[in-house]
LUMMAR-437983 format. One record per residue (C-alpha): residue in one letter; residue number from 1; z, x, y. Coordinates in steps of 0.5 Angstrom, whole numbers. Layout:
residues N
GUMAR  resn  resi     c3     c1     c2
GUMAR     A   NUM      Z      X      Y
...
***
This chain:
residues 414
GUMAR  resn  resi     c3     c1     c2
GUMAR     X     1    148    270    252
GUMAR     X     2    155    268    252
GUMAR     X     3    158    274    251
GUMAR     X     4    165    273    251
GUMAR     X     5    163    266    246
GUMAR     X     6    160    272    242
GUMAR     X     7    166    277    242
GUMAR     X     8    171    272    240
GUMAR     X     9    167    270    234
GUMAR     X    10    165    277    232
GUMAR     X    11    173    278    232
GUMAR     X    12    174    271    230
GUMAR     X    13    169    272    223
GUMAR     X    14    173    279    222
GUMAR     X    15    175    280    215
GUMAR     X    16    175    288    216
GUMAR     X    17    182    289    215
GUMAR     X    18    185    284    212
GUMAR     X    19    193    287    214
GUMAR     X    20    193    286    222
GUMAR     X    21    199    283    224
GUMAR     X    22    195    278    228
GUMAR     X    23    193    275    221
GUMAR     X    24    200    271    220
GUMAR     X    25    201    269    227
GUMAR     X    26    194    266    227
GUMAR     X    27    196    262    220
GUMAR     X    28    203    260    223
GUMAR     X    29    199    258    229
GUMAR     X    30    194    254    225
GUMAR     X    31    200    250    221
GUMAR     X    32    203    249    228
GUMAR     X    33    198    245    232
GUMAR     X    34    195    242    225
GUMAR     X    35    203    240    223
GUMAR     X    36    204    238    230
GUMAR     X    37    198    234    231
GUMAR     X    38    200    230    224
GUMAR     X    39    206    228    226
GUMAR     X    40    203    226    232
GUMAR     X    41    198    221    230
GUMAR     X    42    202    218    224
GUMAR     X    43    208    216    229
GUMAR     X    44    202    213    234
GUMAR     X    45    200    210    227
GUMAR     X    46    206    207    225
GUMAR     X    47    208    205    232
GUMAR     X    48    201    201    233
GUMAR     X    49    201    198    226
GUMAR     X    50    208    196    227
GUMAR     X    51    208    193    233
GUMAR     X    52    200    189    232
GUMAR     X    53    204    186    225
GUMAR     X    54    211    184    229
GUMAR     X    55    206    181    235
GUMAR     X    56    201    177    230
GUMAR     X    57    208    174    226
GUMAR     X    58    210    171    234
GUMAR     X    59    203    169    235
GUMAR     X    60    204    166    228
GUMAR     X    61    210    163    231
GUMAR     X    62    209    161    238
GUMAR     X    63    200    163    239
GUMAR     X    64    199    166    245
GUMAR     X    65    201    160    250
GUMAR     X    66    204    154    250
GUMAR     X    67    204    148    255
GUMAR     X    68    210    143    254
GUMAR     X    69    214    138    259
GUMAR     X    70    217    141    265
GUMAR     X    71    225    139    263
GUMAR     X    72    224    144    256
GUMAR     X    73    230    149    255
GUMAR     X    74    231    154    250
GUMAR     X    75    233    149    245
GUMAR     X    76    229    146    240
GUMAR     X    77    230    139    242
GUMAR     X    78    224    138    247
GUMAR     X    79    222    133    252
GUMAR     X    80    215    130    250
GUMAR     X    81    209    130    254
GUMAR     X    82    202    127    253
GUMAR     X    83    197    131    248
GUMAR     X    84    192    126    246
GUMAR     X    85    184    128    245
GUMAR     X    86    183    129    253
GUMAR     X    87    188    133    255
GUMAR     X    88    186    138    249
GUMAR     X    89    179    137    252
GUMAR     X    90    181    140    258
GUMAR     X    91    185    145    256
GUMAR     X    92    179    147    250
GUMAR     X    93    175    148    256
GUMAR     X    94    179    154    259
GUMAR     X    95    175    160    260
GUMAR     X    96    178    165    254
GUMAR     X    97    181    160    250
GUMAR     X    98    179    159    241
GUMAR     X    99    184    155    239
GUMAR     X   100    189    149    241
GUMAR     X   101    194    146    237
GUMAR     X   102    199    141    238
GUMAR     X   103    207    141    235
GUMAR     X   104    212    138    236
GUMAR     X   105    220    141    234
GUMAR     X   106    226    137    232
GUMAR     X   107    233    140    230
GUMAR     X   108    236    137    225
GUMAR     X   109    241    139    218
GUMAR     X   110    239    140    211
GUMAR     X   111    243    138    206
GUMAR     X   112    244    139    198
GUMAR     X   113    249    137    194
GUMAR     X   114    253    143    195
GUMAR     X   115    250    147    202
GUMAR     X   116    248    145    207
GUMAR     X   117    244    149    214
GUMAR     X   118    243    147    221
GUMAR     X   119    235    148    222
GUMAR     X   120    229    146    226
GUMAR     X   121    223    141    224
GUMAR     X   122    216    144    227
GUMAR     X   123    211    138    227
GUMAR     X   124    205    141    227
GUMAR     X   125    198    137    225
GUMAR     X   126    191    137    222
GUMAR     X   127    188    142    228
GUMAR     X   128    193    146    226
GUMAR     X   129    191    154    225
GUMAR     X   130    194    154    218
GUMAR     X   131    192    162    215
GUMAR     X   132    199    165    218
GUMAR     X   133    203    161    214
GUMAR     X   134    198    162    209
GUMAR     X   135    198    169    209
GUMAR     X   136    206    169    208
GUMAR     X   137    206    164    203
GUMAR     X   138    211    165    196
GUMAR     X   139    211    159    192
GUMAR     X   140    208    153    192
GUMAR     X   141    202    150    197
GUMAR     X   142    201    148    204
GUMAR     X   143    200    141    205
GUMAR     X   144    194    138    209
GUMAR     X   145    197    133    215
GUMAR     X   146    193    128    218
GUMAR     X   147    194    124    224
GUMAR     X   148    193    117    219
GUMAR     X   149    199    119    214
GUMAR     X   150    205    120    215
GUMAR     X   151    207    126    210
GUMAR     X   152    213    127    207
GUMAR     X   153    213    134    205
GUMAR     X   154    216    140    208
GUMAR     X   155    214    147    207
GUMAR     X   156    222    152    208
GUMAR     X   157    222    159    209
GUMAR     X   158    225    164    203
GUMAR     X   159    231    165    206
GUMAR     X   160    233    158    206
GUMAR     X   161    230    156    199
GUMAR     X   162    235    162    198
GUMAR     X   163    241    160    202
GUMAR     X   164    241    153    198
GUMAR     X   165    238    155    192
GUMAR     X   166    233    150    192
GUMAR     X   167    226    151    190
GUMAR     X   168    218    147    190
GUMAR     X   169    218    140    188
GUMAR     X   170    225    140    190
GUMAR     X   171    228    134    194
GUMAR     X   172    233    135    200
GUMAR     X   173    235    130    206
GUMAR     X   174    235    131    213
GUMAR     X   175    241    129    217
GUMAR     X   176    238    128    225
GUMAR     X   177    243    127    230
GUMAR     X   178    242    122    236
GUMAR     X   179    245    116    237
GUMAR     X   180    247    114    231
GUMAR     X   181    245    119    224
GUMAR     X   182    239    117    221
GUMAR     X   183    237    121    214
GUMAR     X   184    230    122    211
GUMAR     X   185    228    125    205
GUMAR     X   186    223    130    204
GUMAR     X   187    219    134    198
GUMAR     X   188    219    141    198
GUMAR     X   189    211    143    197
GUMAR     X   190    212    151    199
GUMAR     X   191    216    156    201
GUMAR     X   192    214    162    207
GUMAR     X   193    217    168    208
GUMAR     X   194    215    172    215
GUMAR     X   195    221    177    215
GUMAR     X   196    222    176    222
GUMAR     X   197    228    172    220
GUMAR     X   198    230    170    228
GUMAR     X   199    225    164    226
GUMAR     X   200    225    164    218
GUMAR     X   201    232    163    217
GUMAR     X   202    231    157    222
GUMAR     X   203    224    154    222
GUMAR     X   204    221    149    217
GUMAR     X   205    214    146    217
GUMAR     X   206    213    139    217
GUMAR     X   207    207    132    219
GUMAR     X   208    208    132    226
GUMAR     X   209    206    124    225
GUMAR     X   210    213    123    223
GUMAR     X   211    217    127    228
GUMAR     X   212    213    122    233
GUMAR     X   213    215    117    229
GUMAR     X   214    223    120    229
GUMAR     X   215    223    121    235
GUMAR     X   216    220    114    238
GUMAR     X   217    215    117    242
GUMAR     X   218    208    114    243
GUMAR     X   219    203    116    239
GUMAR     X   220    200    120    243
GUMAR     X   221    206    124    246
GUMAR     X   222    208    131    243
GUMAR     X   223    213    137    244
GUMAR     X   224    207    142    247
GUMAR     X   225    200    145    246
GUMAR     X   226    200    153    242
GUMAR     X   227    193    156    246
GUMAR     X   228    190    161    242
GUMAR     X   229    186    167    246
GUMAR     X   230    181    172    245
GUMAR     X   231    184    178    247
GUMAR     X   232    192    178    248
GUMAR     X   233    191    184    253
GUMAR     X   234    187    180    257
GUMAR     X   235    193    174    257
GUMAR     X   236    196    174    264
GUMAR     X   237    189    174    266
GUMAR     X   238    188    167    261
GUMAR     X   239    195    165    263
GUMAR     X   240    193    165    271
GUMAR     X   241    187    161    268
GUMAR     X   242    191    155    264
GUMAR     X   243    197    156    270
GUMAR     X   244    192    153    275
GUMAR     X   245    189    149    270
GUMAR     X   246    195    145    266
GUMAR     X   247    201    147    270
GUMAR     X   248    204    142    275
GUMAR     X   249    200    136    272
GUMAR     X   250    204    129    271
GUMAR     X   251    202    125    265
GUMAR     X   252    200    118    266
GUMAR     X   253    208    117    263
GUMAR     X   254    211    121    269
GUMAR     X   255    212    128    265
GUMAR     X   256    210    134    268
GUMAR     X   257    206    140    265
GUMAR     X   258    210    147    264
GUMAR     X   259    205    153    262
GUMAR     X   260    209    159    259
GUMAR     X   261    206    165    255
GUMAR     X   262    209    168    248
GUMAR     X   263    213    173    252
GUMAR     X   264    217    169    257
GUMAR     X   265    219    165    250
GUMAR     X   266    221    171    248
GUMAR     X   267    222    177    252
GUMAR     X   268    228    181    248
GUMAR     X   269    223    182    241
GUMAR     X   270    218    184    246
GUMAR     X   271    222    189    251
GUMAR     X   272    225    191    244
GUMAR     X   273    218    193    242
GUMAR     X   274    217    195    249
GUMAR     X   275    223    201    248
GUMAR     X   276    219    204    242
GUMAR     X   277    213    206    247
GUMAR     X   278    218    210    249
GUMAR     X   279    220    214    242
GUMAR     X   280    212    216    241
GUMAR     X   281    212    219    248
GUMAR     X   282    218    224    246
GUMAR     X   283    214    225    239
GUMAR     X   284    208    227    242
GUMAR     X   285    212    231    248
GUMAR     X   286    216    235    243
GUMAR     X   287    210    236    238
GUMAR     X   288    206    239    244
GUMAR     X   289    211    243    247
GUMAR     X   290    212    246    239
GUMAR     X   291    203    247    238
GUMAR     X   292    203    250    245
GUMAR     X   293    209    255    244
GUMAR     X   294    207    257    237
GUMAR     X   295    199    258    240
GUMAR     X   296    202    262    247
GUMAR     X   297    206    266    242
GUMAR     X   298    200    267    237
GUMAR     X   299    196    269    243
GUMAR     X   300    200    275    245
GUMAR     X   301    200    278    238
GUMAR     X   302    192    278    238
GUMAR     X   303    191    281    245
GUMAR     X   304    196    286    243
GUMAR     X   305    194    288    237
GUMAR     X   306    187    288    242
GUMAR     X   307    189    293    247
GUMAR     X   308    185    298    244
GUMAR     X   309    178    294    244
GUMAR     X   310    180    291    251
GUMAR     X   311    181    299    254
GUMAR     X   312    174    301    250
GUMAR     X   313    170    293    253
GUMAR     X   314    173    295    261
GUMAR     X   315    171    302    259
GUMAR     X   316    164    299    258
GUMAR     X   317    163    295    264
GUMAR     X   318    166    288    262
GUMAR     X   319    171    284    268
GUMAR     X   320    178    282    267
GUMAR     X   321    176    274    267
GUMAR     X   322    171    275    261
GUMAR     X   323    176    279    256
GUMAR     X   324    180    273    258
GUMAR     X   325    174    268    257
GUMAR     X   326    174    272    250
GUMAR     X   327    181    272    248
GUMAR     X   328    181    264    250
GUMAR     X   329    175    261    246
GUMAR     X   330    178    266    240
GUMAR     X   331    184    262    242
GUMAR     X   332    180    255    242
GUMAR     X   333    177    257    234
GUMAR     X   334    184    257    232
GUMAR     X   335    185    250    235
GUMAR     X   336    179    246    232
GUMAR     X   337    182    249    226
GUMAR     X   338    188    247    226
GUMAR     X   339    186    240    229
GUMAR     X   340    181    239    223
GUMAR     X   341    187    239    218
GUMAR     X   342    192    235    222
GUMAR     X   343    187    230    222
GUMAR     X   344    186    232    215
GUMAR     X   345    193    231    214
GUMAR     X   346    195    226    218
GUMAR     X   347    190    220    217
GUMAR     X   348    190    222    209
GUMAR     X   349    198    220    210
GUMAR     X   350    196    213    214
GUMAR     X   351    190    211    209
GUMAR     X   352    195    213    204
GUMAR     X   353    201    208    206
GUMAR     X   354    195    202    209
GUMAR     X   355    192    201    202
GUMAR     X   356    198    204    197
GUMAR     X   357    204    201    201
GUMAR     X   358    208    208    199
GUMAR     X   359    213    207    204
GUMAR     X   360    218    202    203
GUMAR     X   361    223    198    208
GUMAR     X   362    229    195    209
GUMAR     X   363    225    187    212
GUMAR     X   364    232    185    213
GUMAR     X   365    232    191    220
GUMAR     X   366    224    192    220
GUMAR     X   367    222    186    220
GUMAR     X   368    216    189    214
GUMAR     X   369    218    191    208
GUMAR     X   370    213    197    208
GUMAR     X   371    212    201    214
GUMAR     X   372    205    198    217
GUMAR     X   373    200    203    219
GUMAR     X   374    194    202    225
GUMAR     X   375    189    206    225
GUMAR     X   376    185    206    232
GUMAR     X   377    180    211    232
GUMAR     X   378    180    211    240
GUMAR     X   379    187    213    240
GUMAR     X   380    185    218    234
GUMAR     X   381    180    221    239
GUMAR     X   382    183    222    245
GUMAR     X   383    189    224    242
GUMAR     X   384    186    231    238
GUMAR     X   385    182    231    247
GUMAR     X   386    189    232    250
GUMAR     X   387    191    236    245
GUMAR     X   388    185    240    245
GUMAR     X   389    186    241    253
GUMAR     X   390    193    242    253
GUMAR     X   391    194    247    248
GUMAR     X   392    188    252    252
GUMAR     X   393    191    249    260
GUMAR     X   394    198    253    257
GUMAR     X   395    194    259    254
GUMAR     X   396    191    261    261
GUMAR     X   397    197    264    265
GUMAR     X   398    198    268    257
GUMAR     X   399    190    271    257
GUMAR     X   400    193    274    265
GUMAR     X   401    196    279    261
GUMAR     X   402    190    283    260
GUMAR     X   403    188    284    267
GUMAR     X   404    195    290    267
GUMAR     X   405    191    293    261
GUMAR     X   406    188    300    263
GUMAR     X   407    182    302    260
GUMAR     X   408    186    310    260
GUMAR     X   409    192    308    257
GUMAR     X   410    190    303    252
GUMAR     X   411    184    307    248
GUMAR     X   412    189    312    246
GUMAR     X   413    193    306    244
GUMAR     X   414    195    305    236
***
């Protein structure tokens, strides 16, 4: 038999008087590591689903890789590059890689009669992927291009439409600048909103046919390819792949292939989403330090309360390392408790804004109009293990204080 196990859950299970002083510091203790445990699962919460919903919208943007021509800047005027059905063959076969797509984007000046925008054209063919515009469409239809009709239809963000008070089945010109100033007329089919407005209040949608012909490039010469792959946390190793694979190669026109991920396109968003790591490690630092010391403190108020049953245990033969062995598993009761409803508390909370959008945001500064939660029971469980160890490593050193208790003084103890 284990004996101090046995102990601690005598005194545990005890209801013999129910006005000990040890009775409020354990509840104290209890709602001290099941609040702090709460806040530390929804902060990891909130920072996982809000990074997974911002990362999804620039993989809806941009996917995880992309090939374009080596003279590519940051602007959205490209250089065109070979993108035929051979060269989509290749890239296809890349180990990793789910979807390849071809796009072409061209800046060009929208005008009504009283407004007009400077904006980006994205062309973008039949093989494209089409659910992220679908899951963030507001108004109207997605049309479906093809590589045999040259489509006239465009799909804007909401904050465009706003800014220029038009609306679906609206008619507005683009204005494109070159060596002389041409015009086309496009009909409004749909209207998106992302709220990363970085790229609705610049980017629209259109045939990517069109932009080929506007550009007087060849039929089969496009901007670059959007590579899809499995897993994003496995992308620099796929990037290597495609970098070997595409990076480099000359087109039968002269251009030169050039492979970049999402993150070098966009390395501020990504730092920025970087820097909120750093935020959930001073949550989960701060909520520990208050369970550990609220637990130190409830543990020292038990062994005092205890000094008399110490006294009358070594009197009886048992070592200073199994009445501490005994106050630390009474200890440890006290902290399954607490973790219990923590996550009680905490998940409740997260399954009630995942599926009940309760809280609400300013999308204009959070990208999201309500705060986004991501539940990843991996990061749940270890999160209630290194709470679990943590809170008894910083018991140990308290339990000592039963080792200067003498079985003389402390039986006369009251």
């Amino acid at each position: 038999m284990n004996f101090p196990l046995f102990i601690a859950r005598k005194i545990y299970g005890s209801r013999t008087n129910q006005k000990q002083v040890s009775r409020p510091a354990i509840t104290i203790a209890t709602i001290g590591m099941a609040i702090g445990l709460a806040v530390m699962i929804i902060s990891v919460c909130v920072v996982l689903g809000f990074k997974h919903e911002i990362r999804n919208k620039l993989f809806g943007f941009g996917s995880h890789i992309q090939v374009m021509n080596m003279e590519q800047t940051n602007s959205f005027e490209s250089f065109p590059v070979v993108g035929n059905d051979s060269v989509m063959s290749v890239i296809k076969e890349i180990p990793n890689v789910t979807h390849v797509q071809r796009y072409i984007t061209k800046p060009c000046l929208l005008k009504t009669e009283k407004e007009f925008r400077g904006v980006a054209l994205k062309g973008i063919g039949p093989e494209y992927d089409y659910s992220f515009l679908k899951d963030h469409l507001v108004e109207g239809e997605i049309p479906v291009f093809s590589d045999s009709i040259i489509s006239n239809r465009i799909i804007i963000s909401e904050s465009i439409a706003k800014d220029l008070k038009i609306e679906v089945g609206d008619k507005i010109y683009c204005y494109f600048m070159g060596n002389s100033i041409r015009a086309r007329r496009y009909v409004i089919a749909g209207i998106y909103c992302t709220h990363l407005m970085e790229f609705d209040d610049n980017l629209l949608f259109t045939d990517l046919r069109a932009l080929v012909k506007l550009n007087g490039w060849e039929d089969d010469q496009i901007s670059g390819f959007e590579i899809s792959v499995k897993d994003y946390n496995t992308i620099n190793d796929d990037f290597i792949n495609v970098l070997h694979k595409m990076n480099g190669q000359v087109d039968r026109y002269g251009d030169t292939y050039f492979v970049c991920t999402i993150e070098q396109l966009y390395p501020s968003l990504f730092a920025w989403l970087s820097l909120l790591d750093m935020n959930v490690w001073v949550i989960l630092i701060l909520m520990l330090a208050v369970a550990g010391f609220t637990m130190i403190s409830g543990l020292l108020i038990i062994i005092l309360e205890r000094t008399n049953m110490i006294g009358v245990l070594k009197a009886l033969g048992a070592t200073n390392p199994s009445i501490r062995h005994t106050f630390l598993y009474f200890a440890t009761f006290i902290i399954g408790k607490g973790l219990i409803y923590g996550n009680l508390i905490g998940l409740g909370l997260c399954f009630l804004q995942k599926y009940f959008s309760i809280i609400h945001l300013d999308a204009q500064t959070y990208y999201v109009d309500t705060v986004p939660i991501l539940i990843n029971p991996f990061a749940i469980l270890l999160l209630n293990l290194v709470t679990l160890i943590i809170s008894v490593l910083v018991l140990i050193i308290p339990s000592f204080l039963v080792s200067h208790i003498h079985p003389a003084k402390s039986i006369r103890f009251e």
